[in-house]
N, CA, C and O atoms as a Tinker XYZ file with bonds, in Angstrom:
   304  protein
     1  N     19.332000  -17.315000    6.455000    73     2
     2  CA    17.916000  -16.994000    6.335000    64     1     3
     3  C     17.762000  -15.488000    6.155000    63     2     4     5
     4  O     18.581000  -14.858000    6.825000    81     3
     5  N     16.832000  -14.655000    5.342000    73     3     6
     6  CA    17.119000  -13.568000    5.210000    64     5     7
     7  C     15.758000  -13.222000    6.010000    63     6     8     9
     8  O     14.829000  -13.921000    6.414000    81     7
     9  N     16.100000  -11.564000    6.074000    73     7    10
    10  CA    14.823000  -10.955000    7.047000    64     9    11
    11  C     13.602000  -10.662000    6.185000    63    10    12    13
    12  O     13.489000  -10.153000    5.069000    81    11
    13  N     12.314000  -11.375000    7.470000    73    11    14
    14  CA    11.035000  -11.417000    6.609000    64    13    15
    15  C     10.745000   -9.493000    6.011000    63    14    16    17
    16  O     11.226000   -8.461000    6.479000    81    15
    17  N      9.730000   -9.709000    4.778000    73    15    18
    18  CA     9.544000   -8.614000    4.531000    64    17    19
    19  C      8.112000   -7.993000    5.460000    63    18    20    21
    20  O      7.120000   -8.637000    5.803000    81    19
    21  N      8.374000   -6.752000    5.668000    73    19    22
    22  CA     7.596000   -5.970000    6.944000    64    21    23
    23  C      6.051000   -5.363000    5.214000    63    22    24    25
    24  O      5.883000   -4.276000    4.663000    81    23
    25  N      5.617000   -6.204000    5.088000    73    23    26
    26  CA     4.262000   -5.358000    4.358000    64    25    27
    27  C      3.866000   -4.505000    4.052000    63    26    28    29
    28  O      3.676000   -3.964000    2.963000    81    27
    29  N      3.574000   -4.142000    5.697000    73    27    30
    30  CA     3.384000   -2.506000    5.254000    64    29    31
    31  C      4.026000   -1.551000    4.704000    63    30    32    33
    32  O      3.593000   -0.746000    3.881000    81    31
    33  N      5.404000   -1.648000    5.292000    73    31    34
    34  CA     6.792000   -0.596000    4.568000    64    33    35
    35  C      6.870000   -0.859000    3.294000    63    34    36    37
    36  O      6.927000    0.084000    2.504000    81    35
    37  N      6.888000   -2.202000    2.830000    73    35    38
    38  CA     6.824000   -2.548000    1.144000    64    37    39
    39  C      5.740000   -1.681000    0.886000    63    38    40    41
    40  O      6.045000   -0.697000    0.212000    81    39
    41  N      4.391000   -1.783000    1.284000    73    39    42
    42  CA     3.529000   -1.057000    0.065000    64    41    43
    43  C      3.493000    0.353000    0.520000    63    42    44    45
    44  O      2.743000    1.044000   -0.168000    81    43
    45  N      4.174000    1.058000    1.620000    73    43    46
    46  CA     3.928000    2.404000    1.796000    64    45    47
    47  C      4.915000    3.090000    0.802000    63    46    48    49
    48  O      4.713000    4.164000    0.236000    81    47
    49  N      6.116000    2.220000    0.670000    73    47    50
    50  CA     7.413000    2.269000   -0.017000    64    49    51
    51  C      6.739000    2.222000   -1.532000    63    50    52    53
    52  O      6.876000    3.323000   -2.065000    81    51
    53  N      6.173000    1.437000   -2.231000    73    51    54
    54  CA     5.792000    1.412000   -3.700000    64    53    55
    55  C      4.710000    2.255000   -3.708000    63    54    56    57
    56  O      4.200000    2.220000   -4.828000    81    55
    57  N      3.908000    3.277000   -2.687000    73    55    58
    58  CA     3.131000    4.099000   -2.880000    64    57    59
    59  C      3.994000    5.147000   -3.478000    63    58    60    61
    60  O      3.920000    5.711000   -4.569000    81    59
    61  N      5.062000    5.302000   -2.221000    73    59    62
    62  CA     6.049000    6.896000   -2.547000    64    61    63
    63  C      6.931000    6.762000   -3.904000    63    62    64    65
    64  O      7.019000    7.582000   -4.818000    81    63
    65  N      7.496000    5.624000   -3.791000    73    63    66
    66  CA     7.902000    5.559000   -5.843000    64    65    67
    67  C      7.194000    5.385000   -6.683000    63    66    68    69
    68  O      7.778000    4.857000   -7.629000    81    67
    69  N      5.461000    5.678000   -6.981000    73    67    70
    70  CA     5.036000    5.871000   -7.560000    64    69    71
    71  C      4.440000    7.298000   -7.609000    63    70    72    73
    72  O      3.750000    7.915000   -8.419000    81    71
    73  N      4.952000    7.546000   -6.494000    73    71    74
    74  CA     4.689000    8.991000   -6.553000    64    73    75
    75  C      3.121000    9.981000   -6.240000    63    74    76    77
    76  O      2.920000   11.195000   -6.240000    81    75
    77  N      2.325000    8.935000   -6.023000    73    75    78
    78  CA     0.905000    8.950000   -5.442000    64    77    79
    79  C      0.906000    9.401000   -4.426000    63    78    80    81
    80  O      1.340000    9.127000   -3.307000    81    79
    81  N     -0.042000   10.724000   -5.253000    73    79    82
    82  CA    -0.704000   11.622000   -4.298000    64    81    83
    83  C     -1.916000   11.850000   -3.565000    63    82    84    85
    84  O     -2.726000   11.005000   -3.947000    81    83
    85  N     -2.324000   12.450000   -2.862000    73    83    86
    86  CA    -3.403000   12.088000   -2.039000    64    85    87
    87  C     -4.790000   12.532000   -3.229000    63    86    88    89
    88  O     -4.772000   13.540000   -3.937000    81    87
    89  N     -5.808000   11.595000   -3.200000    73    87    90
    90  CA    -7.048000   12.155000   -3.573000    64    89    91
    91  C     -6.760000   11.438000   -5.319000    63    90    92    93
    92  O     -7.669000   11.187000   -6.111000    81    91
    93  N     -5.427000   11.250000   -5.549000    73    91    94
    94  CA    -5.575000   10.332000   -6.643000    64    93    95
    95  C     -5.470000    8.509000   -6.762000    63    94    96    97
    96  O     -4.722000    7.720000   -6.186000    81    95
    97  N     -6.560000    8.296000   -7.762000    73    95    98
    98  CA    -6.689000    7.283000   -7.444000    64    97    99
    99  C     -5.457000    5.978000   -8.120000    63    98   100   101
   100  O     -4.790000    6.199000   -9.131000    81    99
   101  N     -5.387000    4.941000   -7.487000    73    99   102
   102  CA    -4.438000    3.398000   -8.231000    64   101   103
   103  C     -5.038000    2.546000   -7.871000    63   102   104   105
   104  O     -5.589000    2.235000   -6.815000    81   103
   105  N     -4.860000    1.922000   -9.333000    73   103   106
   106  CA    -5.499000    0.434000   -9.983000    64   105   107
   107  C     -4.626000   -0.197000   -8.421000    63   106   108   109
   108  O     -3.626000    0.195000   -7.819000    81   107
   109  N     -5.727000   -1.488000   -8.169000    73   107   110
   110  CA    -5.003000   -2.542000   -7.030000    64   109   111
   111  C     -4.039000   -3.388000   -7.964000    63   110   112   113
   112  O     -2.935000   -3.770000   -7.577000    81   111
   113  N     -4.466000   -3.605000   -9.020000    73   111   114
   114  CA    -3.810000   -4.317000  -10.091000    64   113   115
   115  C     -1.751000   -3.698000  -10.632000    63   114   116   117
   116  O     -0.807000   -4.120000  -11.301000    81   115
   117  N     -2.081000   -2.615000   -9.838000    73   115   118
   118  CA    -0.816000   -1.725000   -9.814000    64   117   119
   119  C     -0.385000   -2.158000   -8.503000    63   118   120   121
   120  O      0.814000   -2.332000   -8.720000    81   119
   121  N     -0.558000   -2.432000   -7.349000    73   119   122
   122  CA    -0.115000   -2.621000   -6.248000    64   121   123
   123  C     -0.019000   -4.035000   -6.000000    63   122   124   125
   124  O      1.084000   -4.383000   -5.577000    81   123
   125  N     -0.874000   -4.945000   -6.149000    73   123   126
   126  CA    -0.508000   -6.307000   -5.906000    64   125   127
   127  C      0.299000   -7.135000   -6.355000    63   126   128   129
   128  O      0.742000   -7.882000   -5.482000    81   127
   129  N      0.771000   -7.356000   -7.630000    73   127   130
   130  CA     2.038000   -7.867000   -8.731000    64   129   131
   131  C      3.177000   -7.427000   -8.172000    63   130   132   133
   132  O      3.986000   -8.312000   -7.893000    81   131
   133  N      3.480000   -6.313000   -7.926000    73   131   134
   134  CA     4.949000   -5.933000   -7.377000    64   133   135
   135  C      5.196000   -6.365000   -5.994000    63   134   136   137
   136  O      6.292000   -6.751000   -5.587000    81   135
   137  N      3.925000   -6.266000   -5.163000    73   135   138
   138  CA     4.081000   -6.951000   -3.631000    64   137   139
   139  C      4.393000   -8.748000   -3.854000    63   138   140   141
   140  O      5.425000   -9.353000   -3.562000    81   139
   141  N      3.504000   -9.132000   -4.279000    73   139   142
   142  CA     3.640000  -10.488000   -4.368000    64   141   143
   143  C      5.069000  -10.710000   -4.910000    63   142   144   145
   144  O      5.863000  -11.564000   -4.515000    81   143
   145  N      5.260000   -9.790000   -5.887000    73   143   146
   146  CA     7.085000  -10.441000   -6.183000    64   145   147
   147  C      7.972000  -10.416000   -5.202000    63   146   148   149
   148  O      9.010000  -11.075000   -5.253000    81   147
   149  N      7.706000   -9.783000   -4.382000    73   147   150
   150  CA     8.358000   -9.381000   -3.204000    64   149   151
   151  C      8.614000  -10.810000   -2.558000    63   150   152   153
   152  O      9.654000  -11.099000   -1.966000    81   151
   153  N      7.335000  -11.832000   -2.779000    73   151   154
   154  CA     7.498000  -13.023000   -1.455000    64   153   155
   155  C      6.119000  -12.417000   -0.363000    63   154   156   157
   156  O      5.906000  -12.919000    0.741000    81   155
   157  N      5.283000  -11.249000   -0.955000    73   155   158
   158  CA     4.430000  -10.832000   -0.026000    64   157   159
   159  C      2.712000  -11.807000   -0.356000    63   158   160   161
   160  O      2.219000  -11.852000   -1.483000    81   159
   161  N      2.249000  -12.291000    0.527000    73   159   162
   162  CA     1.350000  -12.861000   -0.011000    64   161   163
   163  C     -0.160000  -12.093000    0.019000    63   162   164   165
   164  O     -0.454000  -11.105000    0.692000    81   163
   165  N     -0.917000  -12.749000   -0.793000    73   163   166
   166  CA    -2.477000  -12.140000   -1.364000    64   165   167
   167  C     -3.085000  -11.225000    0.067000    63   166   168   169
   168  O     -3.305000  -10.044000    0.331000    81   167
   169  N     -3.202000  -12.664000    0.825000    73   167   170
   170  CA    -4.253000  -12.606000    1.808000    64   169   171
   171  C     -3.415000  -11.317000    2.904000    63   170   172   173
   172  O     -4.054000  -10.607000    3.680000    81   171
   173  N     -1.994000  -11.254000    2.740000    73   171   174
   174  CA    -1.035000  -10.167000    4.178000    64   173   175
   175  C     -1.069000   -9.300000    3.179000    63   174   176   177
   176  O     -0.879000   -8.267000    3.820000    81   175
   177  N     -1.188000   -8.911000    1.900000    73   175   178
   178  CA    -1.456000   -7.317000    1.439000    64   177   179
   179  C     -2.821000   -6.725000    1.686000    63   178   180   181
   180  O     -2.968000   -5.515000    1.854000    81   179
   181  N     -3.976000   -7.726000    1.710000    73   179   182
   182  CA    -5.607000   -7.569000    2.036000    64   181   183
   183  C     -5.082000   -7.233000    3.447000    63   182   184   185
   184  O     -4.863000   -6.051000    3.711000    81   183
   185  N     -4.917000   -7.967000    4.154000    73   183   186
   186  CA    -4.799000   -7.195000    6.190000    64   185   187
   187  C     -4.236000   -5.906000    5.856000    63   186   188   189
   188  O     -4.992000   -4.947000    6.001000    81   187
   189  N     -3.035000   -5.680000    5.428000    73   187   190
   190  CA    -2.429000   -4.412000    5.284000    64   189   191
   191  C     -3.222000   -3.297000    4.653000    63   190   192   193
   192  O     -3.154000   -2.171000    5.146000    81   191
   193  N     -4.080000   -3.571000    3.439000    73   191   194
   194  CA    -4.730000   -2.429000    2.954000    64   193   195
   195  C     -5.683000   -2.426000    3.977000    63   194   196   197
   196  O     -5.873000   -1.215000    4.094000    81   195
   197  N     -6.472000   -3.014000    4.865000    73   195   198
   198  CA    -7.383000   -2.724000    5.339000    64   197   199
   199  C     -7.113000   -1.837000    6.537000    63   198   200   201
   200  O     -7.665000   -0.796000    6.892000    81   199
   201  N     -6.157000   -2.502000    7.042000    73   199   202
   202  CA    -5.139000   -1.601000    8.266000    64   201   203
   203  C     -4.692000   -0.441000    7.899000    63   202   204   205
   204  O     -4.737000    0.326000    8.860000    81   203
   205  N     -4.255000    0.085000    6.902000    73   203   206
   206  CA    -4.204000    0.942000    6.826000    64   205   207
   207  C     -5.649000    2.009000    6.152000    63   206   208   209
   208  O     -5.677000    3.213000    6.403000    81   207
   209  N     -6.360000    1.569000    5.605000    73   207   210
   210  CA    -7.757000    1.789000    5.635000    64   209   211
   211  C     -8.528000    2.417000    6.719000    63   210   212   213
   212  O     -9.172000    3.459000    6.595000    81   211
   213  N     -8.407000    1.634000    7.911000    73   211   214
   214  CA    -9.229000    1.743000    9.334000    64   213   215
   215  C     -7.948000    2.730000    9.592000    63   214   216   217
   216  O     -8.489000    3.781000    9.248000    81   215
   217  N     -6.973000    3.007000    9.864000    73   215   218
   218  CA    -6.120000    4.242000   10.477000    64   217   219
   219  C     -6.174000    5.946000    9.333000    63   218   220   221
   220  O     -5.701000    7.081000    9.381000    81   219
   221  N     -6.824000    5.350000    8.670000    73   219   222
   222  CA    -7.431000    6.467000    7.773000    64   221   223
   223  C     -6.045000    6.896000    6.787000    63   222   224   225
   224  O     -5.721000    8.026000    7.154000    81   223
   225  N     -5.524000    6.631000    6.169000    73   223   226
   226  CA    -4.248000    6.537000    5.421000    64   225   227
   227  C     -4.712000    6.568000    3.809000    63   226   228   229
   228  O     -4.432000    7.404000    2.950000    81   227
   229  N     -5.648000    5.165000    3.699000    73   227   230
   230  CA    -6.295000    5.466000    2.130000    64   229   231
   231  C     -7.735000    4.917000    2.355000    63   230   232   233
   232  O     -8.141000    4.646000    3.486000    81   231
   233  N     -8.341000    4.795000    1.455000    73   231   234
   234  CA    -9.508000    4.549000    1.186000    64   233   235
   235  C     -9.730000    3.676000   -0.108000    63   234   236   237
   236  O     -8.991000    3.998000   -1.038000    81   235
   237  N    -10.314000    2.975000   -0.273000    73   235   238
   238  CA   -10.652000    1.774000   -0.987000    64   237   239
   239  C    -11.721000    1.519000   -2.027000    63   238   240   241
   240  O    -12.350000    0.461000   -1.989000    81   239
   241  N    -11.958000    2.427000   -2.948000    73   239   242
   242  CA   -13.193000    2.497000   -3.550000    64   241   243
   243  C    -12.962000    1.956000   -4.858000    63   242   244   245
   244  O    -12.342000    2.370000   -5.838000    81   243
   245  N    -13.804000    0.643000   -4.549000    73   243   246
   246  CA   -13.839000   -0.461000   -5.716000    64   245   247
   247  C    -12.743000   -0.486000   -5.784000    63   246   248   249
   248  O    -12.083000    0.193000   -4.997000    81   247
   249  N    -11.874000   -1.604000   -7.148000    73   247   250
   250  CA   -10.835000   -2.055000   -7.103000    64   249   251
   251  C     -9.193000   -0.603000   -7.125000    63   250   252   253
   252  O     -8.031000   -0.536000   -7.526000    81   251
   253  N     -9.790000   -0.103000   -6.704000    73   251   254
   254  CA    -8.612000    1.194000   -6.438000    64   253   255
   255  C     -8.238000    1.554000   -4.469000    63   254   256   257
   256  O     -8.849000    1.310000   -3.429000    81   255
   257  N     -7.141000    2.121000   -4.755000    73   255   258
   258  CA    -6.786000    2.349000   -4.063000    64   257   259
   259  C     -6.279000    4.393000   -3.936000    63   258   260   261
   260  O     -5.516000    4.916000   -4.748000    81   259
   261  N     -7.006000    5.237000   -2.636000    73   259   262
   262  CA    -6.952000    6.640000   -2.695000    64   261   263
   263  C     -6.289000    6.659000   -1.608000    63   262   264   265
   264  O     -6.664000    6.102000   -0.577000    81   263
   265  N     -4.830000    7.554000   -1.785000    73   263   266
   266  CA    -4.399000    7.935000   -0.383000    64   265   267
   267  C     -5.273000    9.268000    0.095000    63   266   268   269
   268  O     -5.849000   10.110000   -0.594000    81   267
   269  N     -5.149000    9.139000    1.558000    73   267   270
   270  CA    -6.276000   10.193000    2.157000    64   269   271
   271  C     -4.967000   11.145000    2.956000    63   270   272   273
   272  O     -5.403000   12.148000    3.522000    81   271
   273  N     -3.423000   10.937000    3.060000    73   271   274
   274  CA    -2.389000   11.692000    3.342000    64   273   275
   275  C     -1.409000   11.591000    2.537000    63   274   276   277
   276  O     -1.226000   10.640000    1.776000    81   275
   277  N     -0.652000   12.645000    2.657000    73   275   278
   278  CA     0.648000   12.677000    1.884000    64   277   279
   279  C      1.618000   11.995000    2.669000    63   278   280   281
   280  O      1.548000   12.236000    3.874000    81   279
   281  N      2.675000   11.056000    2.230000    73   279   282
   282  CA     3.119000    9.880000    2.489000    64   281   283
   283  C      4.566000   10.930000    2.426000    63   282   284   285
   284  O      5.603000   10.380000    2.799000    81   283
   285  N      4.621000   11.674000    2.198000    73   283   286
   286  CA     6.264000   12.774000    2.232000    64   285   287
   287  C      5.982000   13.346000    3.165000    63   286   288   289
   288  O      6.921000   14.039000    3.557000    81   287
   289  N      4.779000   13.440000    3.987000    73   287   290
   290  CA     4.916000   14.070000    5.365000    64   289   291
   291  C      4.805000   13.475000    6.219000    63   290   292   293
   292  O      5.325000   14.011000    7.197000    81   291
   293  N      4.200000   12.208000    6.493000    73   291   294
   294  CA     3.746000   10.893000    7.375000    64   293   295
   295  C      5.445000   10.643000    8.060000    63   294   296   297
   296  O      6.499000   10.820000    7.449000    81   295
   297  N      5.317000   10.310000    9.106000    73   295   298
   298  CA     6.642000    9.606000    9.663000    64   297   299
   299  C      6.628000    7.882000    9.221000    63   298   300   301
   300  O      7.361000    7.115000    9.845000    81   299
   301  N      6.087000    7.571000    8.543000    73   299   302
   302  CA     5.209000    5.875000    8.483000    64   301   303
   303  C      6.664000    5.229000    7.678000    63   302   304
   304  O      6.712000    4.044000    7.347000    81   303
């Protein structure tokens, strides 16, 4: 059986190889296709963006996604 995938690290992980910086914005349409290939599902990437949303990390305006920190300095 292999180990489940941890969500959040997947999409904090495809934030930093995309190289997204704070205050710029990404299509969700850029973030959801690569999670889901993962084995990550719809509804556990929605908890995760929101969670990280409410801890103030990004912000959510309309179908985009804005980091509100730099993810090369975060311990996350």
């Amino acid at each position: 059986m292999s180990e489940p995938i941890d969500a959040r690290e997947a999409l904090l992980a495809l934030l930093k190889e995309r190289g997204l910086e704070p205050g710029v914005p990404l299509s969700l349409y850029e973030v959801g296709p690569p999670l889901v290939g993962q084995g990550i599902s719809q509804d556990t990437i929605v908890d995760v963006l929101y969670s990280l949303k409410d801890e103030g990390v990004i912000d959510l305006p309309g179908n985009r996604l804005v980091l509100l920190i730099d993810l090369n300095d975060s311990q996350s």
